[in-house]
VOSE-414493 format. One record per residue: residue number from 1; residue in three letters; x, y, z negated of N, C-alpha, C in turn. Coordinates in Angstrom, 1 decimal, m for minus. Atoms other than C-alpha are relative to their C-alpha. Layout:
BEGIN
{doke: NUM	kemar: ALA	n_px: X	n_py: Y	n_pz: Z	ca_px: X	ca_py: Y	ca_pz: Z	c_px: X	c_py: Y	c_pz: Z}
...
END
This chain:
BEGIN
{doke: 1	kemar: UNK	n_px: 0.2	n_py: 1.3	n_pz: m0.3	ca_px: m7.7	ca_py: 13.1	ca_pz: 0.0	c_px: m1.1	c_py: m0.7	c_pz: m0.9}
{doke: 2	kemar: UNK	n_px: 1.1	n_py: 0.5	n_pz: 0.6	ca_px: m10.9	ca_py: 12.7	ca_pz: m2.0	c_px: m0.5	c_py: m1.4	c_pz: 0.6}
{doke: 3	kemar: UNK	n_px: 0.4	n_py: 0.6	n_pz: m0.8	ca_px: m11.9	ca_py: 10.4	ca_pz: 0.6	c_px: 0.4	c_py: m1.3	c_pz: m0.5}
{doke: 4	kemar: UNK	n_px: m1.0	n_py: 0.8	n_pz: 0.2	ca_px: m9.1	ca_py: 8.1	ca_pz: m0.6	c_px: m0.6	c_py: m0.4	c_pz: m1.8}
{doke: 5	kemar: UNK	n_px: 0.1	n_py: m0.3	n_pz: 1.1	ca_px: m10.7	ca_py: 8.5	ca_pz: m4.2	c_px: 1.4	c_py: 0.2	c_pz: m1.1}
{doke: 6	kemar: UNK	n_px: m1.3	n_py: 0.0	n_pz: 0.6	ca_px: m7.4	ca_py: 9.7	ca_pz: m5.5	c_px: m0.5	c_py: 1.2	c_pz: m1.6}
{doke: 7	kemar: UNK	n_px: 0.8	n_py: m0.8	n_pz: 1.1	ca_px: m8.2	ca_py: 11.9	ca_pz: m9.0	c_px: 0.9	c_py: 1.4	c_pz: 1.0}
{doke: 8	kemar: UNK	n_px: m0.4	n_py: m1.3	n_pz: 0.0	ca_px: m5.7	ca_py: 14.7	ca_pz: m7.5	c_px: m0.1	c_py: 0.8	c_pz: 1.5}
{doke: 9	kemar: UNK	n_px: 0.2	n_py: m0.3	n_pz: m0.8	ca_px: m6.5	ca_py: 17.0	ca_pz: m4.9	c_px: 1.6	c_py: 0.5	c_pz: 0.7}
{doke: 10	kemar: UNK	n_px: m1.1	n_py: m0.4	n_pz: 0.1	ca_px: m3.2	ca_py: 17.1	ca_pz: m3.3	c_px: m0.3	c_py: 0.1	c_pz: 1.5}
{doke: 11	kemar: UNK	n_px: 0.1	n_py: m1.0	n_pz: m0.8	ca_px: m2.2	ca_py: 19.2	ca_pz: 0.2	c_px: 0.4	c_py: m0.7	c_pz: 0.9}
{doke: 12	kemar: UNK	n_px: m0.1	n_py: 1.1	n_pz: m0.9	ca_px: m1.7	ca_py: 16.3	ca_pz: 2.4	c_px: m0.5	c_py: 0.4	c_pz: 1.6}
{doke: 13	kemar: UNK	n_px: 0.1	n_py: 0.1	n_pz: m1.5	ca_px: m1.9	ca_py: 16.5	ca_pz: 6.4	c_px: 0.1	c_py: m1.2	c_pz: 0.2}
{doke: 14	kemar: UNK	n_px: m0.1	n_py: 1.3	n_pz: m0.6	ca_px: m3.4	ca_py: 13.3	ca_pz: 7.6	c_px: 1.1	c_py: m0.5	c_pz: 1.0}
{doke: 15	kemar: UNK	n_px: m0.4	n_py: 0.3	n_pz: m1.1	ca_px: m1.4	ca_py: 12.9	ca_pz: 10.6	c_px: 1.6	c_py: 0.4	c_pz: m0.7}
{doke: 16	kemar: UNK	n_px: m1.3	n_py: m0.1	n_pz: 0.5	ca_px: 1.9	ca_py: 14.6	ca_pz: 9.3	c_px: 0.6	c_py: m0.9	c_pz: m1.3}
{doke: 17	kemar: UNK	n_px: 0.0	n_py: 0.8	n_pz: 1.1	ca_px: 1.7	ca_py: 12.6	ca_pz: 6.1	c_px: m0.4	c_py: m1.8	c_pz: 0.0}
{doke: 18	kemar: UNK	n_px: 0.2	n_py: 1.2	n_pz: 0.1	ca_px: 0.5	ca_py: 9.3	ca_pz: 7.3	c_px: 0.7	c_py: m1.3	c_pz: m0.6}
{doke: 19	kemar: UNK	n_px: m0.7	n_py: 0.9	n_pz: 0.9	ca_px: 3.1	ca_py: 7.3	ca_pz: 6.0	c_px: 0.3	c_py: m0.2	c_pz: m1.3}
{doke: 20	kemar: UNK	n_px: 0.6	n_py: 0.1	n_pz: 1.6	ca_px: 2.7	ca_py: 8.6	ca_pz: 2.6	c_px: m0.6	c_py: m0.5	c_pz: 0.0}
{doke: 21	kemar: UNK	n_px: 1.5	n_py: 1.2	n_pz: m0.2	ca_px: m0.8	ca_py: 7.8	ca_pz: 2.8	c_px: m0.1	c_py: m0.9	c_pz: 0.0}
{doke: 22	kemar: UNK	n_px: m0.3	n_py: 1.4	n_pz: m0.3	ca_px: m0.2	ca_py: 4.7	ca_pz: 4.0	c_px: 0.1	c_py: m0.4	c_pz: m0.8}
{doke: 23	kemar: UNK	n_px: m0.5	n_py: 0.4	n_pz: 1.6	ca_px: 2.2	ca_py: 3.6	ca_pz: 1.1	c_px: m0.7	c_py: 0.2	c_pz: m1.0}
{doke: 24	kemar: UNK	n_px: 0.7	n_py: m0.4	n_pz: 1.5	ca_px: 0.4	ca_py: 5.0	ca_pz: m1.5	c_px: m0.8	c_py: m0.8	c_pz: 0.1}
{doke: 25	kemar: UNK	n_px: 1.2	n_py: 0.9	n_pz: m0.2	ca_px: m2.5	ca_py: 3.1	ca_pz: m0.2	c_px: 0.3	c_py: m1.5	c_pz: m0.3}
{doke: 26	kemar: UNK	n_px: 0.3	n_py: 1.4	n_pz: m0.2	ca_px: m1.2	ca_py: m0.3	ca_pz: 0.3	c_px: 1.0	c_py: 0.0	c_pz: m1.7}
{doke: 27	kemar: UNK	n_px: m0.7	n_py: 0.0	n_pz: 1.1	ca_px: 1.3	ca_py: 0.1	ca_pz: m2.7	c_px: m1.1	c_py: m0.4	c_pz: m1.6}
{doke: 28	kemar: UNK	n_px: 0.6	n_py: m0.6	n_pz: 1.3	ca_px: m1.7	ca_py: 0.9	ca_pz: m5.0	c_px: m1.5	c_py: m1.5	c_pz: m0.3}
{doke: 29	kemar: UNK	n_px: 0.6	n_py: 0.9	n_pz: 0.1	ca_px: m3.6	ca_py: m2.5	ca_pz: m4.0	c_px: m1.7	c_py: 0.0	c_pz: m0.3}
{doke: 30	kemar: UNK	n_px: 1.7	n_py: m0.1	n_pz: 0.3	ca_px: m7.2	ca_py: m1.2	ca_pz: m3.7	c_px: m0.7	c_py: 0.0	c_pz: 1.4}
{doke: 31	kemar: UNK	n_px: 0.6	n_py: 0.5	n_pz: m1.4	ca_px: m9.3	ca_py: m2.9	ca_pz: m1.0	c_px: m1.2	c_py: 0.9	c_pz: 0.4}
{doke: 32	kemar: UNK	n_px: 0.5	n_py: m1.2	n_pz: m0.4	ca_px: m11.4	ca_py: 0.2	ca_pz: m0.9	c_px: 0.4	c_py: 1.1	c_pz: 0.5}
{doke: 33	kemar: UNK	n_px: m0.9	n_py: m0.8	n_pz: m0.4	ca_px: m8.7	ca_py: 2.6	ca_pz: m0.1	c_px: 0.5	c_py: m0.7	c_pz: 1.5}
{doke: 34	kemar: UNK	n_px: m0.8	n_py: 0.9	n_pz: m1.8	ca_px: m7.2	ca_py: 0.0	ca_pz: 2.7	c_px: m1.0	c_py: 0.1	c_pz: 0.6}
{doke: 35	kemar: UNK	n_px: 0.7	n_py: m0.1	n_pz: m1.3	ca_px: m10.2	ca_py: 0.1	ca_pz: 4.3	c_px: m0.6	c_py: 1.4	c_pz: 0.4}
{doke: 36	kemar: UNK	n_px: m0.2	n_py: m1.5	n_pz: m0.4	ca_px: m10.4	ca_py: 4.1	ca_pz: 4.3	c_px: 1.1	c_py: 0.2	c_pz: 1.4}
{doke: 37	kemar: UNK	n_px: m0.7	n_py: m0.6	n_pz: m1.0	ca_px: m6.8	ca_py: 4.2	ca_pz: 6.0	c_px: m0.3	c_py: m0.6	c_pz: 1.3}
{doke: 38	kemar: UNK	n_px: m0.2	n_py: 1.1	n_pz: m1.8	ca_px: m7.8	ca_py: 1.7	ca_pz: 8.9	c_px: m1.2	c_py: 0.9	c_pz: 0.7}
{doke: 39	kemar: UNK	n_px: 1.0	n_py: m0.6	n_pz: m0.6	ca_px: m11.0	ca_py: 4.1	ca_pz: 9.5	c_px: 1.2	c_py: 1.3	c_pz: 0.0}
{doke: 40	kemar: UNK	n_px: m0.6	n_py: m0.9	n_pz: m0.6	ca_px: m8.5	ca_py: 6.8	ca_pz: 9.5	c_px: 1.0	c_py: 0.2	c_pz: 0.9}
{doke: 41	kemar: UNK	n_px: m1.1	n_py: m0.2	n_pz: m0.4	ca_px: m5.7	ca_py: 5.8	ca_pz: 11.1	c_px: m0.3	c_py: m1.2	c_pz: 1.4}
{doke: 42	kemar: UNK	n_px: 0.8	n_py: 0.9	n_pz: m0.9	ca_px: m5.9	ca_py: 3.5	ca_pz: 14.7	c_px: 1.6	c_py: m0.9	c_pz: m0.5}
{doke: 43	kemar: UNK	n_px: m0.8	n_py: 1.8	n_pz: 0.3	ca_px: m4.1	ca_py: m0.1	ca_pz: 14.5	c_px: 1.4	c_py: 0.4	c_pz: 0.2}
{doke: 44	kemar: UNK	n_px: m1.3	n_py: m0.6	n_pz: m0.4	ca_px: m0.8	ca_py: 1.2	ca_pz: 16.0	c_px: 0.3	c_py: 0.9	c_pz: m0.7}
{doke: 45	kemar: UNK	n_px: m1.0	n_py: m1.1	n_pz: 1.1	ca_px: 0.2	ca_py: 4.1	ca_pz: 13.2	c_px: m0.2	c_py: m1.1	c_pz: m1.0}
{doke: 46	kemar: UNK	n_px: m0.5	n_py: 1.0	n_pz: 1.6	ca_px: m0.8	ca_py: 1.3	ca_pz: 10.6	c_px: 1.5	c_py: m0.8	c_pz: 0.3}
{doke: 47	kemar: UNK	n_px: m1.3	n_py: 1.0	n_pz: 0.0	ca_px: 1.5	ca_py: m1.3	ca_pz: 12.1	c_px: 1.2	c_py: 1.1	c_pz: 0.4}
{doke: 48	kemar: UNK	n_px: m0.8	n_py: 0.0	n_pz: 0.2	ca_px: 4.1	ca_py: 1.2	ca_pz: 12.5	c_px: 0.8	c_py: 0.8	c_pz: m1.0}
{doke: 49	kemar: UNK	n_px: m0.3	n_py: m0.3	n_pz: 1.3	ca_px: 4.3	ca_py: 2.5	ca_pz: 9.2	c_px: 0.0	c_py: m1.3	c_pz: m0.8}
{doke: 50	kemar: UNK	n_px: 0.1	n_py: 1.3	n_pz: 0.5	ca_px: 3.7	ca_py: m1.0	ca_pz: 7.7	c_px: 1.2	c_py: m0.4	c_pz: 0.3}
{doke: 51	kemar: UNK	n_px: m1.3	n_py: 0.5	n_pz: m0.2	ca_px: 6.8	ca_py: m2.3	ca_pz: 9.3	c_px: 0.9	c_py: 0.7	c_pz: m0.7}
{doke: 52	kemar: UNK	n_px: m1.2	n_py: m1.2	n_pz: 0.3	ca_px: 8.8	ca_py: 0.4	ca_pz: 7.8	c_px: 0.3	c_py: m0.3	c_pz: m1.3}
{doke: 53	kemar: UNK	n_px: 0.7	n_py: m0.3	n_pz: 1.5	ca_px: 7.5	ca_py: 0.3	ca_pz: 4.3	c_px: 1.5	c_py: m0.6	c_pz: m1.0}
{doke: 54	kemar: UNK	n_px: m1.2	n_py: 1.0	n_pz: 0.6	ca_px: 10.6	ca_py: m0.7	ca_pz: 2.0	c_px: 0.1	c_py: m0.8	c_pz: m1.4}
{doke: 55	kemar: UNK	n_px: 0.1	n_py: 1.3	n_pz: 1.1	ca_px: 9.2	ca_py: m2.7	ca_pz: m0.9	c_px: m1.0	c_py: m0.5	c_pz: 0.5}
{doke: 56	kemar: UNK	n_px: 1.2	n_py: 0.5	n_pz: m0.1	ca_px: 6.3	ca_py: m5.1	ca_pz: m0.6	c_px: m0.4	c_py: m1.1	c_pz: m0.8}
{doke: 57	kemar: UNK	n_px: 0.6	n_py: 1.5	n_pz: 0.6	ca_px: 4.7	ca_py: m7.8	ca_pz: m2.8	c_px: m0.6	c_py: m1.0	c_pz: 0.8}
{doke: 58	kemar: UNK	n_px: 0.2	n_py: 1.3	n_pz: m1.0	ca_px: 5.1	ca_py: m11.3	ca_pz: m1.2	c_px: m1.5	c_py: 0.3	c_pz: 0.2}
{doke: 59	kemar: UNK	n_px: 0.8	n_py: 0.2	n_pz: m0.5	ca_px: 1.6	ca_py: m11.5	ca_pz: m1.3	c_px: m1.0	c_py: 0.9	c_pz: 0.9}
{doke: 60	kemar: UNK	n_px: 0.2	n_py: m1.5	n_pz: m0.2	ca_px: 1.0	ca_py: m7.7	ca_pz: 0.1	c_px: 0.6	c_py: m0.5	c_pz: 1.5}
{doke: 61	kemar: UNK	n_px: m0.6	n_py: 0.0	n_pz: m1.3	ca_px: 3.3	ca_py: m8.8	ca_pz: 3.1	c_px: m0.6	c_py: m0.7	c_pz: 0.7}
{doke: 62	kemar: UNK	n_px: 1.0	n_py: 1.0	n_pz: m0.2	ca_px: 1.4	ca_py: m12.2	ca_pz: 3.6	c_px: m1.0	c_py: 0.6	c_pz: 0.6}
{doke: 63	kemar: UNK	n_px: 1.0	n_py: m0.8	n_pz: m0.7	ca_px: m1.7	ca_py: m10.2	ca_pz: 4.2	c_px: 0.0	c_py: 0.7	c_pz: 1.1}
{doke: 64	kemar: UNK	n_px: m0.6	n_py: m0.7	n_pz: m1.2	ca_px: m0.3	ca_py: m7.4	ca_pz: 6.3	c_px: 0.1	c_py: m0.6	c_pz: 1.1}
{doke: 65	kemar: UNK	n_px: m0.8	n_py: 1.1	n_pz: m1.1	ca_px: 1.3	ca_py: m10.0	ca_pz: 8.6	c_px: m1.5	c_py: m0.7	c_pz: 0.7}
{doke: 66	kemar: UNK	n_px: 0.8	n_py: 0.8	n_pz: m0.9	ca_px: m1.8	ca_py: m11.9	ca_pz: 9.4	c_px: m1.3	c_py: 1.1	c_pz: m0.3}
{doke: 67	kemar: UNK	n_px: 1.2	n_py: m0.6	n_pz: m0.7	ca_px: m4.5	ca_py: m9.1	ca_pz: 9.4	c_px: 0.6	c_py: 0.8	c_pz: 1.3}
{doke: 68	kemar: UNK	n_px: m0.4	n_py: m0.7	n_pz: m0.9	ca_px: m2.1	ca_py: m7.1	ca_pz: 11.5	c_px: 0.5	c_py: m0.6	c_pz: 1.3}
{doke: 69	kemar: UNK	n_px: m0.7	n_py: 0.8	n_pz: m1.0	ca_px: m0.7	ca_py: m9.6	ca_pz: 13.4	c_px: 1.4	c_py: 0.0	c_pz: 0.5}
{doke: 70	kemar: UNK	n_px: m1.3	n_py: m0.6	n_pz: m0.1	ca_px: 3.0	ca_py: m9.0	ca_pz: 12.9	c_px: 0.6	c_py: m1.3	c_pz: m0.5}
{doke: 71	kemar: UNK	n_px: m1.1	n_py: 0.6	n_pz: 0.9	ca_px: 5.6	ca_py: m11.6	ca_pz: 12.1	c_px: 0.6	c_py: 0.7	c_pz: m1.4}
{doke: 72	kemar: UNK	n_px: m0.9	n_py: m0.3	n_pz: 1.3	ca_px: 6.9	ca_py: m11.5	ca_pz: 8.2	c_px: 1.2	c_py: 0.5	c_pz: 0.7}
{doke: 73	kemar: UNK	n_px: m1.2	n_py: m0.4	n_pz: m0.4	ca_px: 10.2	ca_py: m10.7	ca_pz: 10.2	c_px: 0.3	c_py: 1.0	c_pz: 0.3}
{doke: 74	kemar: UNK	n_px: 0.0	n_py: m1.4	n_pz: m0.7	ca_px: 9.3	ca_py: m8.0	ca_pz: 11.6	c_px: m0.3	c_py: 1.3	c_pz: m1.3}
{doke: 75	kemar: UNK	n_px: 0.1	n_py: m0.7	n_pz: 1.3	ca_px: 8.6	ca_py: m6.3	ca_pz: 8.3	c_px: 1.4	c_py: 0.5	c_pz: m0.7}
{doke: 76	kemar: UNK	n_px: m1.7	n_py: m0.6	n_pz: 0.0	ca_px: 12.2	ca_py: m4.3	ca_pz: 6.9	c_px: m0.2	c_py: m0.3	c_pz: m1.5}
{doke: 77	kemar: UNK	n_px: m0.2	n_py: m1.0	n_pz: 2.1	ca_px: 10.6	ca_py: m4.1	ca_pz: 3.2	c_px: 0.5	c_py: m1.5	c_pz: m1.2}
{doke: 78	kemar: UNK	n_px: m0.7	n_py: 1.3	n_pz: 0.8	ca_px: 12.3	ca_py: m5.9	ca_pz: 0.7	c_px: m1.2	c_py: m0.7	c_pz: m1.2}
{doke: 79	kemar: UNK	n_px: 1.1	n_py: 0.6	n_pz: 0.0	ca_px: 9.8	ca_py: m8.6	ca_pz: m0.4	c_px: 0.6	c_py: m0.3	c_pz: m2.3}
{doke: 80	kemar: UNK	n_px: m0.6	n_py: 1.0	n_pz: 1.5	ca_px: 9.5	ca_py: m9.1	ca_pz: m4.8	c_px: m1.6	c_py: m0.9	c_pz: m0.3}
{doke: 81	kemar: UNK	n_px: 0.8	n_py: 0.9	n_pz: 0.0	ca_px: 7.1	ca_py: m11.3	ca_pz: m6.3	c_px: m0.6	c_py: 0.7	c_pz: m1.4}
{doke: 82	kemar: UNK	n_px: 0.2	n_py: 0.1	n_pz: 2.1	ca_px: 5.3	ca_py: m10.7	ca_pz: m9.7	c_px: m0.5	c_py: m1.0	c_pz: m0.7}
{doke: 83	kemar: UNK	n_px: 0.0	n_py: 1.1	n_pz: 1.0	ca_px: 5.9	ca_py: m13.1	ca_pz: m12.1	c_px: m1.1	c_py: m0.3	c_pz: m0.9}
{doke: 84	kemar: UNK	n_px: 1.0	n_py: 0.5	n_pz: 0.7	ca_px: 3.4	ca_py: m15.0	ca_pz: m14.0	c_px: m0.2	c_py: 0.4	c_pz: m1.0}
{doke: 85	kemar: UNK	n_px: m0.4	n_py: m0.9	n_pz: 0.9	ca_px: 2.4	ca_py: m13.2	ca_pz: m17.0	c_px: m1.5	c_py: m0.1	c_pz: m1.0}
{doke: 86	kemar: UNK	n_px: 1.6	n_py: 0.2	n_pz: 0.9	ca_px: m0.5	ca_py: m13.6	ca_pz: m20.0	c_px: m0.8	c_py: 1.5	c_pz: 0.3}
{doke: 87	kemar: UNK	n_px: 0.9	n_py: m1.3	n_pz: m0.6	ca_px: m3.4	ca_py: m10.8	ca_pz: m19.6	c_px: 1.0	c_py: 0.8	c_pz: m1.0}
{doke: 88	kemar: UNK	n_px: m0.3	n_py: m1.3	n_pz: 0.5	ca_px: m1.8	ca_py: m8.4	ca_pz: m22.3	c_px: 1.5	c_py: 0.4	c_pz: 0.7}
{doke: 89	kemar: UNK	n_px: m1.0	n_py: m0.2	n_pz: m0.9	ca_px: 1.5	ca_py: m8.4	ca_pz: m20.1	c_px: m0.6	c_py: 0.9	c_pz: 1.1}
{doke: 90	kemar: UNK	n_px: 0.6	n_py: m0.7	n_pz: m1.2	ca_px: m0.5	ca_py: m7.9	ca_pz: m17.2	c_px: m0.7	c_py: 1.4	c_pz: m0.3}
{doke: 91	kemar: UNK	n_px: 0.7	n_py: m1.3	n_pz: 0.3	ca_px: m2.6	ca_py: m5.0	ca_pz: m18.7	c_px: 1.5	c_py: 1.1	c_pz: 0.0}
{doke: 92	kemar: UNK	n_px: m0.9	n_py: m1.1	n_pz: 0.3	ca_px: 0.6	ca_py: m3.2	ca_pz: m19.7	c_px: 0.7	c_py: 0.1	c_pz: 1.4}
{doke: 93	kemar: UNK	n_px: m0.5	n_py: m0.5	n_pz: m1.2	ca_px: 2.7	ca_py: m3.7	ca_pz: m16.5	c_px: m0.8	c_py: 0.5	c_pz: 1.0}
{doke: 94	kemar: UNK	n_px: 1.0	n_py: m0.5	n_pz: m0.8	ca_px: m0.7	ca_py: m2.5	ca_pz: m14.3	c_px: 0.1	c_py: 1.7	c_pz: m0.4}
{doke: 95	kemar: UNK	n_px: m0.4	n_py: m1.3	n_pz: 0.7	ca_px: m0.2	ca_py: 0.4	ca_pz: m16.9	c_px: 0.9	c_py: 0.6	c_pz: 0.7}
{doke: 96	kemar: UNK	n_px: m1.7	n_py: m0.8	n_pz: m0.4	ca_px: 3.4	ca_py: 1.1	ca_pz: m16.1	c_px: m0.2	c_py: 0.5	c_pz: 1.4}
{doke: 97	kemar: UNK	n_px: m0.1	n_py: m0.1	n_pz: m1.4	ca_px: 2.7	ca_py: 0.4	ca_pz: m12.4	c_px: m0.8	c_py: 1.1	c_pz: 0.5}
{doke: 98	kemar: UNK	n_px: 0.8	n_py: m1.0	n_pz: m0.5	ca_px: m0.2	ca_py: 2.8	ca_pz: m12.0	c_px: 0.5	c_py: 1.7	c_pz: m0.5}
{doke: 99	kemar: UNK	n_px: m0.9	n_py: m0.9	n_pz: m0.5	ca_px: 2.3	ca_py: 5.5	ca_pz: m13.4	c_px: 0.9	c_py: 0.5	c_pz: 1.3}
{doke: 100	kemar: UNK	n_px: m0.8	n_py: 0.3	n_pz: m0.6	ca_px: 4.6	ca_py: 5.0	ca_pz: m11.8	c_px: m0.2	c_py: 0.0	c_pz: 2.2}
{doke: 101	kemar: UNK	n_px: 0.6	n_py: m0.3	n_pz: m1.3	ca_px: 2.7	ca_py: 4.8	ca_pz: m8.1	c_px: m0.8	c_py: 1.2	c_pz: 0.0}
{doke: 102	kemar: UNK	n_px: 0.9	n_py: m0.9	n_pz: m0.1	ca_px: 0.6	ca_py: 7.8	ca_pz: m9.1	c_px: 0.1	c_py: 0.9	c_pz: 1.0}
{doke: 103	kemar: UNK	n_px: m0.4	n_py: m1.0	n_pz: m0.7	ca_px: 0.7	ca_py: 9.9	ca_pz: m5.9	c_px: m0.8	c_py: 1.3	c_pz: 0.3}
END
């Protein structure tokens, strides 16, 4: 998934994997990647892996919802928010998070 600029060459099947893909992608909040899966994937496998998805950041769903055109309702994933935070917070939980998503 170089395409994806991911550092690991991992053994991925677009089509059988799509929903990985997906998540990793939208999880990982890089508007260079989101616009890879929409060139790989047609409007219909986004929105129905998107609906599926089971966490999302309010403002992650917000987006979803009106580029895709989906009611917030129709979304299953349970919505958190991230809290307001000084930069050296933010640097370290971006840290933690970019563990932590590394797919």
């Amino acid at each position: 998934m170089a395409a994806l600029g991911w550092t690991q060459d991992y053994q991925l099947d677009r089509q059988r994997d799509a929903g990985l893909i997906i998540e990793c992608v939208v999880m990982g909040n890089s508007g260079e990647d989101f616009r890879e899966i929409q060139r790989m994937y047609d409007a219909e496998t986004l929105r129905s892996v998107l609906v599926q998805l089971p966490y999302l950041e309010a403002r992650m769903l917000s987006f979803l919802s009106l580029v895709f055109d989906i009611p917030k309702e129709n979304f299953r994933a349970e919505v958190y928010r991230i809290p307001r935070m000084t930069a050296e917070d933010y640097f370290e939980f971006e840290n933690e998070r970019a563990k932590l998503l590394s797919c």
